[in-house]
C-alpha positions in Angstrom: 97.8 83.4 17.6 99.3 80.3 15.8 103.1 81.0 17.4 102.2 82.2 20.3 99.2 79.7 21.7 99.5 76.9 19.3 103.3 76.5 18.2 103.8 75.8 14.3 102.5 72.3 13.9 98.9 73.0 14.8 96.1 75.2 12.6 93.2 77.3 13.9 90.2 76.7 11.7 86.8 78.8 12.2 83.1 77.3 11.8 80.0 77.8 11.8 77.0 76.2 12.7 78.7 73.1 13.2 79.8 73.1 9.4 76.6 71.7 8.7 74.1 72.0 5.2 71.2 73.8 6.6 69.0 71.7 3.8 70.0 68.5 5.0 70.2 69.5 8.8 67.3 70.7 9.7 64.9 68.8 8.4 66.5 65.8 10.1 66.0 68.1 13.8 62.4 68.4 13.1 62.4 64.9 12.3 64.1 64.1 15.9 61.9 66.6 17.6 58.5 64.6 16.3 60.0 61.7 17.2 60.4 63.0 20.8 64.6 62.5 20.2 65.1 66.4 20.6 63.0 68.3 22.7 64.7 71.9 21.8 61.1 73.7 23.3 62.5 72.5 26.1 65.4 74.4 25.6 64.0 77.8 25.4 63.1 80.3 27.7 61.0 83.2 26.7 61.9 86.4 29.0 60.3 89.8 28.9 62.7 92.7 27.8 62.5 93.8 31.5 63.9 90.8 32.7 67.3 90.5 30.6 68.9 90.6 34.0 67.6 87.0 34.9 67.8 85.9 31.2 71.3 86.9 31.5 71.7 85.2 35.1 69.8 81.8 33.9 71.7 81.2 30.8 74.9 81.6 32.3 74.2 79.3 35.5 72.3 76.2 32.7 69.1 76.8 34.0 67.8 77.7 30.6 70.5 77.0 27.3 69.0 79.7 25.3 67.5 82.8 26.7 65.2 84.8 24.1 64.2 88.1 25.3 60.6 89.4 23.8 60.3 93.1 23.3 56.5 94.1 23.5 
């Protein structure tokens, strides 16, 4: 990858969750949420199993950000 897409004076570096310390991170999101400065339940879509089509269709036009799909 390096050579062929990024030439020898760049570096490709991996991450996860935003690099950031799950002890420190969260608490400060459920801190915003009460606050009313992140409404992630907004976020959120709950979908029936049957209905992974529009899950799939929703998510990928912004209508919802993240799709979860409920198998009853």
């Amino acid at each position: 990858i390096q050579a062929e897409l990024m030439g020898d004076a760049k570096s490709l570096i991996g991450i996860v969750e935003g690099d950031a310390i799950p002890k420190l991170f969260i608490p400060k999101l459920l801190d915003y949420y009460k606050k009313g400065m992140f409404p992630f339940d907004k976020l959120i879509k709950f979908y029936p199993f049957e209905q992974i089509n529009e899950a799939f269709e929703e998510s990928g036009s912004g209508k919802c950000i993240k799709a979860v799909l409920k198998m009853l």
